[in-house]
C-alpha positions as CSV (number, residue, x, y, z in Angstrom):
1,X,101.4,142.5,101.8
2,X,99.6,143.4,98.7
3,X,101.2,140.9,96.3
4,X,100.3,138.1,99.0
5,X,96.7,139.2,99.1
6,X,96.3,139.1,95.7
7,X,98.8,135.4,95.3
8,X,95.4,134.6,98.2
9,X,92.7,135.5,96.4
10,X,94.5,133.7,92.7
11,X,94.3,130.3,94.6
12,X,91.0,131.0,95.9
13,X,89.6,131.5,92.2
14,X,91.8,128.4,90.9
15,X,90.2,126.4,93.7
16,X,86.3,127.5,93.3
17,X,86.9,126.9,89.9
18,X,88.2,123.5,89.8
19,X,86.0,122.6,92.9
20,X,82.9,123.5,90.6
21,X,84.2,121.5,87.4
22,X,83.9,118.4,90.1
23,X,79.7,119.6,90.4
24,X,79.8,120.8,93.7
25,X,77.0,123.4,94.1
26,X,77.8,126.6,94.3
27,X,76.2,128.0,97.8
28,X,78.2,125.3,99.2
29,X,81.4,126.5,97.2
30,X,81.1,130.0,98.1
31,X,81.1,129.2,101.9
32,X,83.4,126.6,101.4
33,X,86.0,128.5,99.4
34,X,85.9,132.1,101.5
35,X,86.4,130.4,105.1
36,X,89.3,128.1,104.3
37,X,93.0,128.5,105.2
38,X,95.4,128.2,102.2
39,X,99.0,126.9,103.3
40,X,101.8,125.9,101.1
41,X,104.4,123.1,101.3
42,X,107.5,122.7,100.2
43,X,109.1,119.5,98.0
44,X,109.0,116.1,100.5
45,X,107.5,117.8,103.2
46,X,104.7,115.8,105.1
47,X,101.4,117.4,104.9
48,X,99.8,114.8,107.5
49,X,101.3,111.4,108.8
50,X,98.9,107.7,108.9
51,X,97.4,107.7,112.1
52,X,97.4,111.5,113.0
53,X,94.0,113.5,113.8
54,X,91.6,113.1,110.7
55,X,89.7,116.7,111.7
56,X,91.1,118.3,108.3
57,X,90.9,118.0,104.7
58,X,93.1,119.6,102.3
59,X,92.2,120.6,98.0
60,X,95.1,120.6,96.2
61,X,95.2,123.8,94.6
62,X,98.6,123.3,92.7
63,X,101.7,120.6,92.9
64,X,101.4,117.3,93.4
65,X,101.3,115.1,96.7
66,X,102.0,111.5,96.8
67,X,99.3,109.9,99.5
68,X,100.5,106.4,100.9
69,X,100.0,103.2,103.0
70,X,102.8,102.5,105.3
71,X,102.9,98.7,106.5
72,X,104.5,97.1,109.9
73,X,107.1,95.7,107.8
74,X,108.3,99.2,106.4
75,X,107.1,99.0,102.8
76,X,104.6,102.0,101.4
77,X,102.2,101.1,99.0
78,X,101.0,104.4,97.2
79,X,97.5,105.1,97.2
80,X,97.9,107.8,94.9
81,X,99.6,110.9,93.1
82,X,96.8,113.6,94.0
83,X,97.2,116.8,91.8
84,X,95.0,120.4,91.3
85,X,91.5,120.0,92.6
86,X,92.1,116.8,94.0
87,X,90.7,116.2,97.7
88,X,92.9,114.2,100.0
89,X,92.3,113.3,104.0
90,X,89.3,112.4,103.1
91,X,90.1,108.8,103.8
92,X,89.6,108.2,108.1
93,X,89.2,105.2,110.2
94,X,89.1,104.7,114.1
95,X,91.3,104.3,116.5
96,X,91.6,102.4,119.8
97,X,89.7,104.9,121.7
98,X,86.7,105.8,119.0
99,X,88.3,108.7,117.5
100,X,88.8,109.6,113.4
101,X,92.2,109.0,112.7
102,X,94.0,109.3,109.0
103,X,94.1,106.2,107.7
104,X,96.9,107.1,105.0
105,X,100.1,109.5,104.5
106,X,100.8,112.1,102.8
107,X,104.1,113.5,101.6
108,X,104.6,116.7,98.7
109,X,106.1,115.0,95.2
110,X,106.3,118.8,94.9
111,X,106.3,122.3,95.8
112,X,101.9,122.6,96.1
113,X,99.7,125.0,97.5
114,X,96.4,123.3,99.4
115,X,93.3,124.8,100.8
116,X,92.6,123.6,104.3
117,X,88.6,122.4,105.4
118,X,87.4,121.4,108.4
119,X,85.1,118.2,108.5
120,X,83.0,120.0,111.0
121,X,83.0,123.0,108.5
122,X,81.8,120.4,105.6
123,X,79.1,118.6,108.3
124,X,77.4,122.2,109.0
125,X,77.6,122.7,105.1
126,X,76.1,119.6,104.0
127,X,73.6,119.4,107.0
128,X,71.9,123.3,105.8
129,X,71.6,121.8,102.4
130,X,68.1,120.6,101.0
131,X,67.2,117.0,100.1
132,X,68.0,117.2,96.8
133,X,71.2,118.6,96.9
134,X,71.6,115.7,99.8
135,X,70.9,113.0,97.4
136,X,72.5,114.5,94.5
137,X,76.1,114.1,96.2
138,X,75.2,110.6,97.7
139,X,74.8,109.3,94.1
140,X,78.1,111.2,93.5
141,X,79.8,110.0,96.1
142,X,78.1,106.3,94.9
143,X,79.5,106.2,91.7
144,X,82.9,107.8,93.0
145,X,84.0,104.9,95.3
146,X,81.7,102.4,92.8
147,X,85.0,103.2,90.4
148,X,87.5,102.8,93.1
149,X,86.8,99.5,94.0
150,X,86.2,98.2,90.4
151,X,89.5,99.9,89.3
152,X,91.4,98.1,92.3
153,X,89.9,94.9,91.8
154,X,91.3,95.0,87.9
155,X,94.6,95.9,88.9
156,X,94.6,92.9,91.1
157,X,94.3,90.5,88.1
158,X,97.7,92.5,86.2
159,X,100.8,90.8,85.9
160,X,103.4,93.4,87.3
161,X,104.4,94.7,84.0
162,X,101.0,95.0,83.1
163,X,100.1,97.2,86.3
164,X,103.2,99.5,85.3
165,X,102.0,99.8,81.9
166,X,98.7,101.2,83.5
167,X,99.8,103.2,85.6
168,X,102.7,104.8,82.9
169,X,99.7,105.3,81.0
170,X,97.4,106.9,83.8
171,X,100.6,109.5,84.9
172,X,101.1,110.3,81.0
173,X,97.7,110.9,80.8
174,X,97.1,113.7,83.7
175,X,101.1,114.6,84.1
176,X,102.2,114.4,80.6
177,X,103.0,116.6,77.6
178,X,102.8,115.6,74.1
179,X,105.4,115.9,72.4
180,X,107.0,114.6,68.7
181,X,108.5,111.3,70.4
182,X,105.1,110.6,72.3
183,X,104.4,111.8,76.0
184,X,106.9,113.4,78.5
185,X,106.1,112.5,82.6
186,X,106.9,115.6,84.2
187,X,106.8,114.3,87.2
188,X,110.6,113.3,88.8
189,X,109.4,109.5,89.6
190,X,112.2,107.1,90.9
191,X,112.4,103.2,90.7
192,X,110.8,102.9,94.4
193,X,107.9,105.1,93.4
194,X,106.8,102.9,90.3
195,X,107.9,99.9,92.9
196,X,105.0,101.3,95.7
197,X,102.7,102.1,92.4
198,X,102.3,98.1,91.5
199,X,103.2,96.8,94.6
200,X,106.5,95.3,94.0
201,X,110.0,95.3,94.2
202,X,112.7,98.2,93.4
203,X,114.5,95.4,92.0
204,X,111.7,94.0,89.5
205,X,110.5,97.8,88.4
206,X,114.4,98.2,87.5
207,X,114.3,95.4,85.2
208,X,110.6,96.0,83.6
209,X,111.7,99.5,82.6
210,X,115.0,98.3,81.3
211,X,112.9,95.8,79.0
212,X,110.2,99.1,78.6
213,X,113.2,100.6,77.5
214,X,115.1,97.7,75.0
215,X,111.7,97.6,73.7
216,X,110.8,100.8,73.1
217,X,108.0,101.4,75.0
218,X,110.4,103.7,76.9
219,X,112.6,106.6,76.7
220,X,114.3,108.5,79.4
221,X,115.1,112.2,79.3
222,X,117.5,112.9,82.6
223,X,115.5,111.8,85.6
224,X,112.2,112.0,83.5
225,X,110.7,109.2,81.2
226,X,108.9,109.3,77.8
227,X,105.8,107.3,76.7
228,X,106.9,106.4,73.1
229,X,104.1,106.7,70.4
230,X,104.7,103.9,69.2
231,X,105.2,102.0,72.5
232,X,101.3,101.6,73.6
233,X,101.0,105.1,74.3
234,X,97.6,104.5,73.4
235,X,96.9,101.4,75.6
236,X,93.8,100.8,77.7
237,X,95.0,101.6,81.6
238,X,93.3,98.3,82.2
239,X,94.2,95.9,79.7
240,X,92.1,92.3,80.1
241,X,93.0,90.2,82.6
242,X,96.1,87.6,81.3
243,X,96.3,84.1,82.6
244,X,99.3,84.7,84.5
245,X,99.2,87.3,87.3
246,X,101.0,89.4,90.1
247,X,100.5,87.8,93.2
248,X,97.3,89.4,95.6
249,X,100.0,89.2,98.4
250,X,101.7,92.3,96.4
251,X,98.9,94.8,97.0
252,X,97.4,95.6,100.0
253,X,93.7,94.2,100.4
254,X,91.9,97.2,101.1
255,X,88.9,99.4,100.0
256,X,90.7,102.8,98.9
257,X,94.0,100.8,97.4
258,X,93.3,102.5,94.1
259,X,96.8,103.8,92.6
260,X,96.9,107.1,91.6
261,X,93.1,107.5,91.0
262,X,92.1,111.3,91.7
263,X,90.5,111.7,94.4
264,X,88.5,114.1,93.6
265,X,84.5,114.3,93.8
266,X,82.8,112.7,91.4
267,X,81.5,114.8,88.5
């Protein structure tokens, strides 16, 4: 009983602290922080399903959870890889009858660990908070989905190996470790997740790496992949926009399509 307490009170810190780097304020952190529930998932299981009750928010506190768009068709589109201090179920629409409804998936890429908030917890939060505080978040919040959209609407203009090249980049960048070679994914990420990343096929992601590969922008390692030094390791995530593009047909037209941006609250 101890040991769990004190495993408790570790992932309460972890989250306060992270949930402060994001400039939350800190009255709101405290009561935030010390009247959440904090439940942990195993590998693949689903933390919420796409149309399910949107009453809850979850802070990762540690893993990683993919968050995805499901179609009619079948096909998932991922949204993105959300990791420690990330906020996801954030993102709600309505449904036939008025009421908030998760308007994405989410399934754990990992073992994780996630604090559990109410939204009427975070109305009653926000509504005791002065004006300034008010406005301070709104320009937060402003500038947050200002760089969603923008970030969306460049990957839209990326030739498919161009959008995997981004978002190699992007995962090497937050899941990676340097090393002599160049940067190690830790993350165990198959063909169909890079496919859901850029919107393509299994198929086409297959033969992109094995060029990534011939070319040595790519190394694998078992079931993990290397970012070569000398491969464009280095590369802008959004290189300019070429003359010769994906089709828009590939990614879903929506407002949060961002792939794997952190969605986290702006700092």
């Amino acid at each position: 009983m101890a040991g769990a307490l004190n495993s408790l009170n570790e992932d309460r810190s972890r989250l306060a602290w992270r949930v402060r780097q994001a400039g939350v304020p800190s009255e709101i952190i405290d009561d935030l922080i010390n009247d959440n529930i904090v439940a942990r998932y195993a590998r693949r299981f689903r933390l919420f399903l796409q149309g399910a009750p949107g009453d809850v928010l979850m802070i990762i506190i540690n893993g990683v959870v993919k968050v995805h768009c499901a179609q009619p068709d079948g096909r998932r589109f991922l949204v993105e890889l959300a990791g420690p201090g990330d906020i996801i179920g954030y993102v709600n629409r309505l449904d036939a009858r008025g009421r908030h409804c998760q308007a994405f998936g989410a399934q754990a890429l990992t073992n994780c660990a996630v604090a559990l908030v109410s939204r009427q917890r975070i109305l009653k939060l926000f509504g005791d908070s002065d004006h300034a505080t008010m406005i301070s978040l709104f320009e937060r919040l402003n500038t947050f989905w200002g760089s969603v959209v923008h970030r969306y609407a460049s990957l839209m203009t990326l030739s498919y190996r161009e959008r995997l090249e981004a978002v190699l980049a992007e995962v090497a960048a937050r899941f990676g470790v340097k090393d002599a070679r160049g940067t190690l994914l830790t993350l165990e990420l198959g063909h169909d997740d890079w496919a859901e990343m850029i919107g393509s096929s299994r198929p086409m992601v297959s033969r992109l790496i094995a060029e990534m590969i011939e070319h040595r922008v790519l190394a694998r390692e078992g079931k993990r992949y290397i970012l070569l030094a000398d491969g464009g390791a280095d590369k802008p995530a959004l290189p300019t926009p070429p003359l010769e593009t994906a089709p828009l047909s590939a990614v879903p037209a929506r407002k949060h399509g961002a792939i794997i941006r952190p969605a986290r609250v702006p700092s």
